[in-house]
N, C-alpha and C positions, 0 to 999 in steps of 0.2 A: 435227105439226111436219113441213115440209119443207124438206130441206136438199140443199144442192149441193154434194159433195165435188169436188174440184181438185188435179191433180197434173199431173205433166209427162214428158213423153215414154213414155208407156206403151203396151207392146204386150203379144203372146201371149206372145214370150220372155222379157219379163222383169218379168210381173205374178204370180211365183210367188216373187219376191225382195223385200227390202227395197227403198225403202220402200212400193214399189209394193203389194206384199201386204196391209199394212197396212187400207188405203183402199180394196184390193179386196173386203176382210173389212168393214170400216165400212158400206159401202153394202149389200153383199149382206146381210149379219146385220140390218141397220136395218131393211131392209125386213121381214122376219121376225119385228119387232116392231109390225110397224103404222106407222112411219113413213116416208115417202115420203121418199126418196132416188135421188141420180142422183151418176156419175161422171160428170167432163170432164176430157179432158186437153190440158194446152197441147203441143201441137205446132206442124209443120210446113203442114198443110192442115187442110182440113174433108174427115172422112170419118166413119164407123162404126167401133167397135171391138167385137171379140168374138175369141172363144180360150176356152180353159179357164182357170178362175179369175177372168175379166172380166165384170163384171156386164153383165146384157141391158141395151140402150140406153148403153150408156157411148159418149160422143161426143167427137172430137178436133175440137179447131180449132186457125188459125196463132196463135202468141204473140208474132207482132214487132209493136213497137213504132205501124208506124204502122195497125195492124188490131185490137188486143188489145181497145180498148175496145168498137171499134164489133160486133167478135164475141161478147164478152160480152151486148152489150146484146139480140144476137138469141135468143141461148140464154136470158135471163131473158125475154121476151119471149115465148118458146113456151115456155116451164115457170117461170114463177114459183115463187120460195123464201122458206122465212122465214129462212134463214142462209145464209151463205156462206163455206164452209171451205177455206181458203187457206193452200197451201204455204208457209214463210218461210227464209231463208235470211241467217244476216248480213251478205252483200255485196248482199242481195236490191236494184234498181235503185229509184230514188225516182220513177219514170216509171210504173211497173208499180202499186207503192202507190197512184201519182193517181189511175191509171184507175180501177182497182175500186173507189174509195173515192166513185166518182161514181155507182154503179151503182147507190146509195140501198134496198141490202142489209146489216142486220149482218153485222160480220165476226170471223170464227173464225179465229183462224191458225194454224198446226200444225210443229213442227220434224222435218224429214224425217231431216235430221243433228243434228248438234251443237254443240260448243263444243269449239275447236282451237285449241292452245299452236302459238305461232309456233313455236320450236324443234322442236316436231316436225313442223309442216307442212316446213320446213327439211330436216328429214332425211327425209322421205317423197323428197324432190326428189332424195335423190342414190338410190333404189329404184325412183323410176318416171317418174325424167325431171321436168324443169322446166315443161313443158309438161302433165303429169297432177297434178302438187302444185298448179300455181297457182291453183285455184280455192280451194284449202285455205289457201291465203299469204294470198290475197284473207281469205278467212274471217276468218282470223286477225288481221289487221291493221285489218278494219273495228271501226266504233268501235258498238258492242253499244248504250250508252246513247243516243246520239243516234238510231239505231236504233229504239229500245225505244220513244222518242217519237212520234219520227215516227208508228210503228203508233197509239200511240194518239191521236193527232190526227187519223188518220186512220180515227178510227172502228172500231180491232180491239176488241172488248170482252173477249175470252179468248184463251190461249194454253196449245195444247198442247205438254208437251217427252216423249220417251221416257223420259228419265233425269233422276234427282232435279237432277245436275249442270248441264244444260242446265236445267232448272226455276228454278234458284239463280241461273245469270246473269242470267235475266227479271224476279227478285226485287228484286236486285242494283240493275238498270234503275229500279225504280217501281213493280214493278207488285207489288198485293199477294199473298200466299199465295190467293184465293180465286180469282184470276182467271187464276192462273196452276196446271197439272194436270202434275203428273209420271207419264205412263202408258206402260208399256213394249208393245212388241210383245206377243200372247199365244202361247199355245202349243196344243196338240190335246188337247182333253180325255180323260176316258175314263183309265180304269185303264192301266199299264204293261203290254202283251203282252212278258212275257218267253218265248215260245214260239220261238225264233230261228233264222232261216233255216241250214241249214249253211256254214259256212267252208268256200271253193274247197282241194279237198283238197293242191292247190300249196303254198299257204299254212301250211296245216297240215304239212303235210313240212318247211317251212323252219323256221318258227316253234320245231316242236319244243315246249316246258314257258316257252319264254324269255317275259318282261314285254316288252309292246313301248307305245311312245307312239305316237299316229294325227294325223296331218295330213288333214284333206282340205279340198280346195277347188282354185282355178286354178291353172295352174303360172306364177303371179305375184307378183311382187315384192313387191306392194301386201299381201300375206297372213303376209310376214313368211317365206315358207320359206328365203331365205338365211340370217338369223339362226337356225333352227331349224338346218338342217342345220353351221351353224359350233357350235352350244352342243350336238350330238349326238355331235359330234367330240373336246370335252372329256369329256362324258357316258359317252363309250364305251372312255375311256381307262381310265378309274377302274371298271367295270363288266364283266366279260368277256361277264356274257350279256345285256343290253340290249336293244333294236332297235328300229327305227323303221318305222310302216307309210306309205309317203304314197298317199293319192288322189286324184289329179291331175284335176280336171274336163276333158272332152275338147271340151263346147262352143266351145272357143276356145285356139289353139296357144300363145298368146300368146308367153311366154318357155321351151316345151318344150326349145327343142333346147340351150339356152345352160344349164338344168338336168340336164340326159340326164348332158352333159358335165362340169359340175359332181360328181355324185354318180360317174360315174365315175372320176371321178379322186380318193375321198375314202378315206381310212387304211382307217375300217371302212364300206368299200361291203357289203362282204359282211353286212354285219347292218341295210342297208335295202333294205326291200323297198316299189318304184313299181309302181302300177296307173295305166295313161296314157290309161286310159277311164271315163266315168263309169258308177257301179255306183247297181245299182236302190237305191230307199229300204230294204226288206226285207235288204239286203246289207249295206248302211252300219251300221243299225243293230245288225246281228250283228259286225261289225266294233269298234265302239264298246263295245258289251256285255261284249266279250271283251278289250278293250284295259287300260293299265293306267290311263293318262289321256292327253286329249284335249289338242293341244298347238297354240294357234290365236293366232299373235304378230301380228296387226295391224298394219301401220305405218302406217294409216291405215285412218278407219270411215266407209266413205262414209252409212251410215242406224246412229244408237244401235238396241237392240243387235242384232247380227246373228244372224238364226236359225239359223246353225252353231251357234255358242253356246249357245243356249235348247233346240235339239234334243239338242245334246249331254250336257245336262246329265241327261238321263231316264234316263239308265241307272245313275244314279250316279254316276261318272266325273268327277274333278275338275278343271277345264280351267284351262289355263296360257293367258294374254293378256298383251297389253303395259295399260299405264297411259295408251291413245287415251280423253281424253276420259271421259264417263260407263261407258263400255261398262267398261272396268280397274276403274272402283270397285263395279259391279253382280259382276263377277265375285269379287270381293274377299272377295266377303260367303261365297263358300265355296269360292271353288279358289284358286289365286295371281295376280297379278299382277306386274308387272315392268317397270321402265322401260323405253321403246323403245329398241333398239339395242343394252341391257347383253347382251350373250349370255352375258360370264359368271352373271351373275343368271336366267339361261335356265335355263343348265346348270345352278345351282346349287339352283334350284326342281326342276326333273325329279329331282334325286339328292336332292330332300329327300324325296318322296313315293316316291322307291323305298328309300329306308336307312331311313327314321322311320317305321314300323310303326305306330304310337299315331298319330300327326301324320296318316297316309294312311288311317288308317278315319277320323280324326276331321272329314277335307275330305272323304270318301266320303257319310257318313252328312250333311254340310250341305249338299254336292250336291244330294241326291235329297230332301230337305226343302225345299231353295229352289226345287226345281224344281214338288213337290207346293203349295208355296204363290204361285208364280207364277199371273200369273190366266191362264185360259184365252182363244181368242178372245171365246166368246158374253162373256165377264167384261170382257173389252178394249173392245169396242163401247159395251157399259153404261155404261161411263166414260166415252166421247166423247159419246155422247149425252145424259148426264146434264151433261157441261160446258157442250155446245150448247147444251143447254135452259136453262142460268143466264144463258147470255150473253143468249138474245133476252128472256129474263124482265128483263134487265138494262135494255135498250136500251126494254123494254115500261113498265120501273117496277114492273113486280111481282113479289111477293116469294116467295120460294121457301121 
């Protein structure tokens, strides 16, 4: 089997992220199976792509409109496939479906995201601007069935979602349980190293014996830290010793300074504690290990689920999200969830898992079970290529 994964705008910084990761791991794992694969990403020109984590030979080309096809047709051309694995989106354009669908390749199509409630594309808009929701409005407001058709008219024979939830609207649509794969991101296999780097001895002076809850990620909207820091503020009323650690990625300033200011000015500043640089993976995760839970409010999930999440869950550690999508119900299944925006339901989860003793071994120990039965990468590939392979068995007549 030869297959051509496809994604879009990928480089060295951000093929270590969602969804990019994903399809970084499909191809490089595939090959390691015997089967011939290649990445291509739609961009802006025709160039090479390499970096760490980018498989050898992954190739960009431009994706407008009036070049997309005749690009494709040279890339099948120097590497013939027997599939074609194709990002989907629900405002995905019906110009882009023609082309590929001429390119006289079965097609694969894959959900990089999700499925988004207008209402909370709505309130992402007042967190990060009308101009960073709207592709989410769009989302939201396209019509998923006539969608769902189109692909198949146009020759998709499978589809993959991360989340059972994105599965169920494809269901929804027409298509049945067989041709449709609900497979999440995987995770690093291999036993749990509990052997843990030590805690910056700062930290451990502030800290003291106290429980604290851990944010990390951008100092951005989109992550939900205004809600956190406003349900921290109720949290900490009710709680004297409490505390919150955030880890503020430094790749990108984005909304730093408008937070600096924020937390300065909050009741109990004194009981969070900002790190405004990004800390190595061996830190994070002594960080997490020693936390009491993991506190990660989405106001939006730009790829189901996010490997904050999945990473977080290894240590046991019961993680708090909103109800974005598939990603609120994956988590459901063992730490809390919460509707976007409620912060009292914020608050009111973090002081359940700190007062109910029973209730927080009983998300502790489903934690680190769902984490142990979570599939691995090598286990994540196996499912897409095992999909692949119905689809062309599909389109061959042969039966599986």
């Amino acid at each position: 089997m030869r297959i051509l994964v496809v994604t879009h705008d990928l480089t060295e910084c951000n093929a270590h992220l969602m969804p990019w990761r994903t399809v970084c791991e499909v191809v490089g794992r595939a090959r390691n199976r015997g089967c011939e694969s290649r990445l291509l990403s739609l961009g802006s020109q025709r160039a090479e792509l390499g970096g760490q984590g980018i498989p050898a030979g992954t190739l960009s080309i431009p994706k407008g409109r009036e070049v997309l096809q005749q690009e494709m047709e040279a890339v099948l051309e120097d590497w013939p496939c027997d599939a074609l694995v194709w990002p989907l989106v629900w405002r995905e354009p019906g110009w882009r479906v023609r082309a590929i669908s001429r390119l006289g390749v079965p097609l694969v199509g894959y959900f990089p995201g999700g499925v988004y409630r207008l209402v909370d594309t709505l309130y992402a808009a007042k967190r990060i601007g009308l101009r960073g929701a709207l592709p989410y409005i769009v989302e939201a407001l396209s019509a998923k069935s006539r969608q769902l058709s189109r692909w198949r008219q146009r020759d998709f024979v499978r589809l993959i979602a991360m989340t059972e939830l994105t599965a169920a609207a494809a269901r929804a649509g027409g298509w049945s349980g067989d041709e449709v794969r609900a497979i999440p991101p995987g995770r690093e296999s291999g036993e749990i190293d509990m052997e843990m780097k030590p805690l910056p001895d700062d930290f451990i002076a502030w800290r003291g014996e106290r429980p604290y809850y851990l944010f990390a990620g951008p100092p951005s909207g989109i992550r939900g830290i205004y809600e956190l820091l406003g349900a921290f503020e109720r949290l900490a009323e009710e709680n004297r010793d409490v505390c919150l650690l955030c880890l503020f990625r430094s790749d990108a300033p984005l909304e730093s300074a408008r937070l600096r200011r924020l937390i300065e000015g909050m009741k109990y500043r004194a009981r969070v504690y900002t790190v405004w640089e990004s800390v190595e993976r061996v830190l994070l995760d002594a960080y997490i290990a020693a936390c009491h839970s993991v506190v990660l409010p989405f106001v939006t999930v730009p790829s189901e689920i996010p490997l904050a999440i999945i990473e977080s869950m290894r240590y046991g550690k019961p993680v708090i999200t909103t109800l974005t999508g598939g990603t609120g119900d994956y988590v459901s299944q063992s730490g809390m969830a919460v509707a976007l925006g409620d912060v009292d339901g914020l608050a009111a989860s973090m002081q359940r898992l700190l007062s109910d003793s029973t209730f927080y071994a009983d998300r502790c120990a489903a934690t680190l079970s769902c984490y142990r039965h979570h599939p691995d990468w090598d286990e994540m590939v196996d499912q897409w290529l095992d999909c692949i392979s119905a689809g062309i068995a599909a389109v061959r007549g042969e039966v599986q």
